[in-house]
Structure formats: C-alpha cells, structure tokens
C-alpha positions in Angstrom: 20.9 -27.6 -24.9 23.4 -26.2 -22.2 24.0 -28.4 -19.4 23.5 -25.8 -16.9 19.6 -25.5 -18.3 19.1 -29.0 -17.0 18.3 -28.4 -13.1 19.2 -31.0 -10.5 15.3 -32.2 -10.2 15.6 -33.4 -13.8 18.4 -35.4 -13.1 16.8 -36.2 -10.0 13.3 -37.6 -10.1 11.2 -39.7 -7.5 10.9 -42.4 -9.4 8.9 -46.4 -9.7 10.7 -49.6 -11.1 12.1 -51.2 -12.7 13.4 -48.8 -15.6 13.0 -44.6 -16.0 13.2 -45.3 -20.0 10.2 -48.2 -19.7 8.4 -48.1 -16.7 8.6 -44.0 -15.1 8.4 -42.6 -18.9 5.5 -44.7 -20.1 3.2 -44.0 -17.4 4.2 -39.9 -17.9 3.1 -41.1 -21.3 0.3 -42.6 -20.7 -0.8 -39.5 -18.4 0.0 -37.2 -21.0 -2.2 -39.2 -23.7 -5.6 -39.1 -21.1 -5.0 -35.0 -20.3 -4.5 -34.4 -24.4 -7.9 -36.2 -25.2 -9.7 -34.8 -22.3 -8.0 -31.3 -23.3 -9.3 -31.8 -27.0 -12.4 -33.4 -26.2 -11.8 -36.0 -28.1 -15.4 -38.8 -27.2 -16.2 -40.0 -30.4 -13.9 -43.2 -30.2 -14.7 -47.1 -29.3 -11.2 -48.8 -28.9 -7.9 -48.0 -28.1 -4.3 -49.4 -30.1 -1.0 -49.3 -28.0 1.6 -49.7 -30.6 5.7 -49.7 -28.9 8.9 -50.1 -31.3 12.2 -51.3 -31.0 13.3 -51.0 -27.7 10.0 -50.7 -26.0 8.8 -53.8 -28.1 11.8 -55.9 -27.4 12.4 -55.3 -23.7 9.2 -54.3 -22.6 7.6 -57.3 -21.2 10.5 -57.1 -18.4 10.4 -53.3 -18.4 6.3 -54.0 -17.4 5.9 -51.3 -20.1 2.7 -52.5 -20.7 1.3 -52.2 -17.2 3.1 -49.1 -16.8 1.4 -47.7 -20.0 -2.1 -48.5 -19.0 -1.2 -47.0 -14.8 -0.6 -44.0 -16.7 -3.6 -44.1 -19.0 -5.8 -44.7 -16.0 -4.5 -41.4 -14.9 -1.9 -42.9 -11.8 1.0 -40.9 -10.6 4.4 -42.2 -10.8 5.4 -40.6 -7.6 2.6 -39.5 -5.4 0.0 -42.9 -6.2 0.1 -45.9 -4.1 2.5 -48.6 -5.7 0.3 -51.4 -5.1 -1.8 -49.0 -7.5 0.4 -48.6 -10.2 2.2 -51.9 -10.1 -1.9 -53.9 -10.3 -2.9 -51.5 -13.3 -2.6 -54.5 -16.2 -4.2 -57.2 -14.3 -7.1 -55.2 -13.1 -7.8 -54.1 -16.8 -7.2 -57.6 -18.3 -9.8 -58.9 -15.3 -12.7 -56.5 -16.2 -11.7 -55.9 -19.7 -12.2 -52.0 -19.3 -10.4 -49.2 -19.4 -11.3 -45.6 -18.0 -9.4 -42.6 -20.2 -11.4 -40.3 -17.9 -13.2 -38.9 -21.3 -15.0 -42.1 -21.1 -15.1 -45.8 -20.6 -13.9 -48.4 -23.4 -13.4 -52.0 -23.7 -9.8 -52.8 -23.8 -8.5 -56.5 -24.2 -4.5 -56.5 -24.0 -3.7 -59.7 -25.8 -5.3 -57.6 -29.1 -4.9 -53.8 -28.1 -1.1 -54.1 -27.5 1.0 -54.1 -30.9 4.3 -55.1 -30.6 6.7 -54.1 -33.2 10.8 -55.2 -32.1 11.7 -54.5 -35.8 10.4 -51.2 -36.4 11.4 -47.5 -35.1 10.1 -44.1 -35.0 12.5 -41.7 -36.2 12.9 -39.9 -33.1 14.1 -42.3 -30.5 14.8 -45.8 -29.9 12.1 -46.0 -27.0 8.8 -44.8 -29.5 5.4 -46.1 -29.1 1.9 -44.8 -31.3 -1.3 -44.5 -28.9 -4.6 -44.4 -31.4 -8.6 -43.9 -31.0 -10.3 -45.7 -33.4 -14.2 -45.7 -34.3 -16.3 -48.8 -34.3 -15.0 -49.4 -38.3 -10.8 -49.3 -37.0 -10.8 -46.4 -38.4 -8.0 -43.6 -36.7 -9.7 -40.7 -35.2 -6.7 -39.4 -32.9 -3.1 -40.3 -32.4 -0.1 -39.3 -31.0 3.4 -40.3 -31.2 5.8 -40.1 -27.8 9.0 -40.9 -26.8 10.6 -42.1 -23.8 14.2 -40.6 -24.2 15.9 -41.8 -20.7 16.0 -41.0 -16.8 12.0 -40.5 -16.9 11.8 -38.0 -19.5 9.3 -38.0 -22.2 8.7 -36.3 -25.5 5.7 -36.1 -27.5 6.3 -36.0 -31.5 7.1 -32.5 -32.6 7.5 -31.0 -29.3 11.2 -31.5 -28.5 13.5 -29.8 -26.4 12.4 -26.4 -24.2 14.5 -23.4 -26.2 17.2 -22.2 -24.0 16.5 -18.8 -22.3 19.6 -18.5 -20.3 18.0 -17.5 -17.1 20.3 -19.7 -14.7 23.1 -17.3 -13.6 26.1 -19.6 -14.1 25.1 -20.6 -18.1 27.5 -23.3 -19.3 27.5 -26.1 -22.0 30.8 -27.8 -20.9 32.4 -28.7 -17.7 35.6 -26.6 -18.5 32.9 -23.7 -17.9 31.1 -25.1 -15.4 35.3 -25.3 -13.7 36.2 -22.1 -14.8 33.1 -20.5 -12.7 33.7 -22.0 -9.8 37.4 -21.2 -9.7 36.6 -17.2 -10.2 33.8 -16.9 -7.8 35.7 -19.1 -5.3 32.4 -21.7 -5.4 32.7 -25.5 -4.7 30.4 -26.8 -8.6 27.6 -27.6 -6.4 27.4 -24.0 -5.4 27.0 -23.5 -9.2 24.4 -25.9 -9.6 22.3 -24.9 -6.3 22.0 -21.2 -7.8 21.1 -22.7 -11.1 19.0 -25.3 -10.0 17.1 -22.0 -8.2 16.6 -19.8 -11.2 15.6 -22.9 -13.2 12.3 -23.8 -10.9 12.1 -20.1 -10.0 13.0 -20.9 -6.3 15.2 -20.0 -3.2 18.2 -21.7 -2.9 17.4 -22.8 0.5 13.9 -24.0 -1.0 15.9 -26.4 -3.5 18.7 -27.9 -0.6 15.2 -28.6 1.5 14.0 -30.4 -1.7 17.5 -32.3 -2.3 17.0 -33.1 1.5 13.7 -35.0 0.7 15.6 -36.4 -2.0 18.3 -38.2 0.2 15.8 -39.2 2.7 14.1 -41.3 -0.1 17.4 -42.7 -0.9 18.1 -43.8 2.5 14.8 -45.5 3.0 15.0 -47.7 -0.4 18.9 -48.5 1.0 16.9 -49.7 4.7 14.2 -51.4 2.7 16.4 -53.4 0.4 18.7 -54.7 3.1 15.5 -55.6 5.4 13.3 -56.9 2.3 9.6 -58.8 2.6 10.5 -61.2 -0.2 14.0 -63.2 -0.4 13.5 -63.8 -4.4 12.3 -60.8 -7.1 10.2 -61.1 -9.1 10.3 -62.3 -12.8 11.0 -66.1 -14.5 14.7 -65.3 -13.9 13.9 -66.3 -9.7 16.9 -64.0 -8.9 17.8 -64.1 -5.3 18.2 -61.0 -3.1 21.6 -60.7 -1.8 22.1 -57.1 -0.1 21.4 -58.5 3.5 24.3 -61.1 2.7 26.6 -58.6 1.5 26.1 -56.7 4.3 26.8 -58.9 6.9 29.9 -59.8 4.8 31.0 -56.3 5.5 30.2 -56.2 9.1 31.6 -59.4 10.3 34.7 -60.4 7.6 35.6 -64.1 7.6 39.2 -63.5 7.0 42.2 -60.6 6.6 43.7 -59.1 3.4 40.8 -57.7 0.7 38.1 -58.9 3.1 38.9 -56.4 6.0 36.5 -54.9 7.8 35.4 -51.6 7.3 36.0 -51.4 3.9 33.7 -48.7 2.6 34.2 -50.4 -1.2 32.2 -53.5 0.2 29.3 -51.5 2.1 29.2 -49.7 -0.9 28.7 -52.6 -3.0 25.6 -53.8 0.1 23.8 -51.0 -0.4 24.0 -50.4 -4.3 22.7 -53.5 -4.2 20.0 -53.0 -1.8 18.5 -50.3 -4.0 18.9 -51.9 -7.1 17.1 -55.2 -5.8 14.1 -52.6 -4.5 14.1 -50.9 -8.2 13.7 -54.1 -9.5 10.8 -55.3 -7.4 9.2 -52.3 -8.8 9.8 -50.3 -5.8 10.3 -46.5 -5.4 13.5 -45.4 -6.1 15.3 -42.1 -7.6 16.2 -41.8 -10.7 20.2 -41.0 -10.6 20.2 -40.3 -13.4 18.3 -43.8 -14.2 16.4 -46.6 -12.6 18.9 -48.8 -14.2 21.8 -46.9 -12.4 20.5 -46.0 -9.9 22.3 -47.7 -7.1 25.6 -46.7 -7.5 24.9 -42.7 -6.1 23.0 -43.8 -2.7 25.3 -46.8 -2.7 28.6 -44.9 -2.0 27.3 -42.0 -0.3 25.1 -43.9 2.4 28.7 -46.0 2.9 30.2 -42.3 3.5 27.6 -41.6 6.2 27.8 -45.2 7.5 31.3 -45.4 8.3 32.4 -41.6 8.4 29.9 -39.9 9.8 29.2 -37.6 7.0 26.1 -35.2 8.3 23.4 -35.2 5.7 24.1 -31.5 4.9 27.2 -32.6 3.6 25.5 -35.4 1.7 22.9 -33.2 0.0 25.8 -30.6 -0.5 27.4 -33.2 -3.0 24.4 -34.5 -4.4 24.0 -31.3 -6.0 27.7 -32.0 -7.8 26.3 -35.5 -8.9 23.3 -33.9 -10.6 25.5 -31.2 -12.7 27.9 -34.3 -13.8 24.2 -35.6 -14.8 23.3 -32.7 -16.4 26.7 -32.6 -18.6 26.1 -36.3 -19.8 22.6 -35.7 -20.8 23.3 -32.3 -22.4 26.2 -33.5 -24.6 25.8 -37.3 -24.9 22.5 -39.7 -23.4 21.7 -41.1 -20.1 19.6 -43.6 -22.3 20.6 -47.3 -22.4 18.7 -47.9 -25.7 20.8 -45.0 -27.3 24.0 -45.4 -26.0 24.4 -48.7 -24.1 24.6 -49.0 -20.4 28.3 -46.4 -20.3 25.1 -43.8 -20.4 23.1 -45.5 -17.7 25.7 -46.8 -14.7 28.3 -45.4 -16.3 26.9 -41.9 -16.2 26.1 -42.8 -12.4 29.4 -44.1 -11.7 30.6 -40.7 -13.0 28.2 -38.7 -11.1 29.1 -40.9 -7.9 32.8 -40.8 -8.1 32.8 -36.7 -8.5 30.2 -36.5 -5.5 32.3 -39.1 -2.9 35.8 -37.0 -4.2 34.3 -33.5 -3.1 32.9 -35.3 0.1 36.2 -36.5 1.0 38.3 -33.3 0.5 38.9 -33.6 -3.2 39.5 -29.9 -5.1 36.7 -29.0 -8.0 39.6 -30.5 -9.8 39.9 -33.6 -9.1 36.2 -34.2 -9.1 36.3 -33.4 -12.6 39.1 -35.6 -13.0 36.9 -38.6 -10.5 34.2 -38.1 -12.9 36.3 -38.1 -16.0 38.2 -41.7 -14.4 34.7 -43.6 -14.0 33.3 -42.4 -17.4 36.3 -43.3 -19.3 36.3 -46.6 -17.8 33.0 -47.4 -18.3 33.2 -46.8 -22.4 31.6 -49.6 -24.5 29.8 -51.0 -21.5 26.6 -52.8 -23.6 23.2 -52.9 -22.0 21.7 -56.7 -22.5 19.4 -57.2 -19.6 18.5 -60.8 -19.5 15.2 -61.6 -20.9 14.3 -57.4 -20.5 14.5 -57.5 -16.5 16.5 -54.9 -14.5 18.5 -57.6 -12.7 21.1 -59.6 -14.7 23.8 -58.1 -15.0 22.3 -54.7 -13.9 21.7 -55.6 -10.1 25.6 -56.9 -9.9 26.7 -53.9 -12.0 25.5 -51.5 -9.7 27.3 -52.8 -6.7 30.7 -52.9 -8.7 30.5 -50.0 -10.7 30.1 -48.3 -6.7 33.3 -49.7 -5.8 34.4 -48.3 -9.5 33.2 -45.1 -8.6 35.2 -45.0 -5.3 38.7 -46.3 -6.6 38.3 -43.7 -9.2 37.8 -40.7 -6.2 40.9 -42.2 -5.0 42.9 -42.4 -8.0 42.3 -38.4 -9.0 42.7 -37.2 -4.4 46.3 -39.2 -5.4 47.3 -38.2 -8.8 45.8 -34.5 -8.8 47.1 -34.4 -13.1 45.6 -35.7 -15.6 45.8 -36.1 -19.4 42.2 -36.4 -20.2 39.3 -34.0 -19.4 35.7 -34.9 -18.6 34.5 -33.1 -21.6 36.5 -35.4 -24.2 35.4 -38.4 -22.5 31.9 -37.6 -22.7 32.2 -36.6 -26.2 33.9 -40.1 -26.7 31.0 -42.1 -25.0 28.7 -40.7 -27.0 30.6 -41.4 -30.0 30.4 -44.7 -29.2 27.0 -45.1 -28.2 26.2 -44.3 -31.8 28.4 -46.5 -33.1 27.3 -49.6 -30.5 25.4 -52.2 -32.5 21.6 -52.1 -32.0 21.7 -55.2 -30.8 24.2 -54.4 -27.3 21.7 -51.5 -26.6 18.3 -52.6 -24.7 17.2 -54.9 -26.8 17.9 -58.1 -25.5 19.0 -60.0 -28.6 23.0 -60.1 -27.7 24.7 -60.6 -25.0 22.7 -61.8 -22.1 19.8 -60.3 -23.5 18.4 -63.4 -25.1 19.8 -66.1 -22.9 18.9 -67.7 -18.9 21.1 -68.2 -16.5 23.5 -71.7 -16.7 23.3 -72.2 -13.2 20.2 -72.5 -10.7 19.3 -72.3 -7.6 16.6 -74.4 -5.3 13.9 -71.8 -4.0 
C-alpha cells in the first residue's frame, strides 16, 4: 500500500473508548456482521457464538470488547449514536437475555455465547474474532471471520487491503517522496496531503480543511471535558484517579522556579494529553490519532500551541494535515497496532505525528519535520504495550502526557540541529522490525509487564 493512498480521515476517525483496536473496530465489526446476514438473508438460525483470539481474548474484558461487539451487533454507530447507547449495550442484553440482529430476534446469554480463546490466533491478525449462526442442533449455518487491525480499521477474512489505483495526485510510498514533492512544487507536506486527501474521498480541498476543522473542534472539546470531568475516579477495578485538572493548575500557578516555571508549554502539554486520555478511557468520544491508545499526545501539544501562542485554528488544522501523512507513513510501512508492534506503533506513532505537526507550526522547514518525526519515533523503539489488567489507563494515561513533552523536545531538537544522520524512512522500517521481533507477551496481552499485575500503592476514594 502507498502511504499517500491512506487519506487523512483514515488516520483520523471520530472515535469511542477506550481502544480503536478493541472497542471502535469491534463495533464496525459487529455492524458489518448484522448488514452481511441481513444482505444474505440469512433467518434460519436460533443462537449466536462470539469467539475472540489472542489479543481480543486476553485484553478484552478492559477493552469492553464484549459490550462493544454486541453495540455493534445491535446495529449502534460508533460516531453518530448516543454514548450512553453504545457504552449500556452488554448489560441491557445480559438483563433481557435478547439480542436483535435486525434479521430477527434470538436468545443470547453472554456468560455461554462469548468464547474466549487467549491461546489461540487467526492467521491474519493478532486482534481476530469468529461470529457464527447456529441451528437449534449447534450446528454452523453462517460464519465469518474479521479482524480488528488498529486505529479503528477492520478487515473481514479474505477481503484485505483496497488495490491501489493511484488516483491521489502526489502518489508516494516513502517520506523521501513525500519530501522530494514538496520541495519541487514549493508545498509545505500538508499541502501534499490536503490534495491527496481530496482525490482520495473525491472532494474539494476546501470541503476536506472544513472536515479537519470539525475534526479539531472535537479535539478541543474532549481537552475542555477532561479537565472539567463529572467523575474524579474512572472507571475499572484499577480506581485510577483523574489528574488533568491537577496538572493543570500545576501549570497555571507554579509552586516554585527552575523546571517548574510558568508557562511552560511542556507541562500544559502534559494537562491536556492527559485530559483526553482520561475521557478515552471513561469511554468517552475521542479521535483516533492514529489510536485511542495515543490519542492524547496530538491534541495535547497542539491545544498547548493555541493556549499559550495564540496559534489560530487555521493554522492548527493546517498541521493536522502533516500529522495525518506521518500517520499514513507508519501505517503503510509498519503498524499503528499495539498488538502487532507494541505501543512504539501506538504513542509512539502519535508522538511522531505530534512532534512533525508542532515543528511546522513553529516555523520548522519540511525538513526538520521529517527529522521531529524521525527524533520521537526513534526514541520511542521497543516501547511494549502491557496495559494493566487490559484497561487503557496504566501506563497508557501517564504515557500520553510524557510522550507530549517527548514530542515537543524532539520539535526542538531538529528547529536547533537542522542535520541529521538518520531519516524517517529507516526508523520506521526499524520499528517495525522490531515489533515483529517483540515477544507476544509485551504486545497487548497483558501477561508481562504491567499487564498482569495491580498497582503496589493505593489510594483512599
């Protein structure tokens, strides 16, 4: 696939917590499932079988993969139905022990219907999962196999990628293309990605800045929700604590001189990454950038930008469209999937995508954004993803915030420095290299690192 094929509205999607991969893709899933059987006419069935492997198995009791499955099955939106909606789905089904596939009507008890298999994989991803009709006997009558392959995109069994038709006009499969266009057509990259972004959903490229504008306006809001939040503790057995209203004051009214000054965009930054990743975890509505899991890190340092430096939102959006072509590099030549390639292809792909975006918004050449972007991937290498007992909170909540701050000092480091050694294209190359060669265990499935444990300390709720 060439990276310029994937538009900025697959990189960017209105999305649902907690997780793209296990929340946002199941319920696509489970969508997809109710239109096939309605589309096939598929009645002659009594009972339903949800069967998830590996990843989906292990942290999908966190992930609320299993309400987000039957949301989806019940034929719920993602992004335009009511989240009280979509986040109820599971305990409205367990109290009347029905569920409506549209088709028809069945009995559905989730304690038998759900098959959980943390052992097994399908052979085309590490986020798989089997829906199956079966007659009155058990017997299989209609199944499909799907995928959940990371940032809220979903594949079903034999249906893979789209063939590439090379109708953007900028086509390009690395970022030393994506470079090289720019510098002959005298085009900041976003330019390049606007026009492809255009072609790809066969729209104006004034229709597709109006879109990215809706885009940032969702972003804002989650930041203003999260630091004004209805509930001081998330949800979840780990009784994590939200802290983006604390580290905001921290930033507005320092204590003391030296790395706690004020106005330190690093540590509003930090406040705000926060605030989204604490919504995204209450199961709130976020965007995908380019996952649920990262998602903080891209709103987190751009709303500090506007914050302190009175950045318009033109030039916001402007750079948002720089973000999503970094995106569209990582997931065209690597993964943006933490049960593929660990967390360096979750918040490391978003510290990436932030740290080009804040470069060109503070003055930085189409150079050294590529050499921002290439700083925050390359230090982000070998970063595991072990959320704690399957919940997108520890360490992903804290991660967020610092990886912003990451993502900033990076900016920093290639406005200074201007040469470099290294290009984005290696690096990315490199993560995914090591993604593959990551041990199943670091990668979404709980069962090292703090995937398995709780925390040592407590707190008095």
């Amino acid at each position: 696939m060439r990276a310029s094929s994937i538009g900025a509205f697959q990189t960017f999607k209105m999305s649902v917590g907690p997780s793209s991969s296990h929340t946002h893709g199941p319920i696509l899933i489970g969508n997809m499932f109710r239109r096939l059987i309605q589309e096939e006419g598929v009645k002659d069935f009594d009972r339903l079988k949800i069967h998830l492997y590996w990843s989906l198995a292990r942290t999908g009791k966190g992930h609320l993969t299993d309400n987000a499955i039957i949301a989806g099955l019940m034929g719920l939106d993602p992004v335009t139905d009511d989240l009280e909606k979509i986040n109820t789905a599971l305990a409205r089904t367990t109290t009347s022990g029905m569920l409506s596939l549209g088709v028809k009507e069945i009995a559905f008890n989730p304690v038998k219907d759900f098959v959980w298999s943390p052992f097994k994989r399908l052979p085309g991803h590490e986020n798989g999962m089997n829906l199956s009709l079966l007659d009155a006997d058990g017997a299989v009558v209609f199944q499909r196999n799907y995928y959940s392959v990371g940032g809220g995109m979903v594949q079903e069994e034999g249906h893979g990628d789209r063939e590439d038709t090379e109708t953007e006009p900028f086509p390009y499969r690395k970022a030393s293309e994506w470079l090289a266009y720019a510098s002959k057509h005298g085009l900041p990259l976003s330019d390049i990605v606007k026009q492809n972004t255009a072609a790809l959903e066969g729209q104006t490229v004034d229709e597709v800045v109006g879109r990215m504008h809706r885009f940032w306006d969702v972003m804002k809001r989650c930041v203003e929700r999260g630091l004004k939040p209805t509930e001081t503790v998330l949800p979840g057995v780990l009784q994590v604590k939200r802290r983006a209203p604390q580290l905001l004051e921290a930033a507005v009214r320092p204590k003391r001189r030296g790395i706690f000054a004020s106005n330190d965009i690093c540590r509003y930054a930090t406040a705000f990454a926060y605030a989204v990743s604490e919504e995204n975890a209450a199961s709130g509505r976020v965007v995908t950038a380019p996952t649920n899991g990262g998602a903080g890190v891209l709103p987190g340092v751009l709303y500090a930008g506007q914050y302190l430096d009175d950045f318009s939102d033109d030039e916001i959006v402007e750079v948002l469209f720089t973000a999503a072509g970094i995106g569209g590099l990582i997931q065209a030549n690597a993964s943006i999937s933490g049960s593929e390639v660990g967390c360096q292809g979750e918040v490391g792909a978003a510290c990436s995508m932030a740290a080009g975006a804040v470069c060109q918004l503070f003055g930085g050449d189409i150079r050294d954004t590529e050499y921002a972007a290439e700083i925050a991937m390359e230090h982000s290498l070998g970063l595991e993803c072990t959320p704690m007992k399957g919940y997108v909170q520890i360490p992903c909540i804290e991660r967020n915030g610092i990886f912003a701050q990451k993502a900033l000092a990076a900016a920093q480091h290639a406005i200074t420095l201007k040469d470099h050694r290294i290009s984005l294209d290696l690096v990315i190359e490199k993560m995914y290299e090591n993604g593959k060669y990551m041990h199943a265990d670091f990668k979404e499935t709980s069962r090292k690192g703090f995937g398995p444990i709780v925390p040592d300390l407590h707190f008095e709720v």
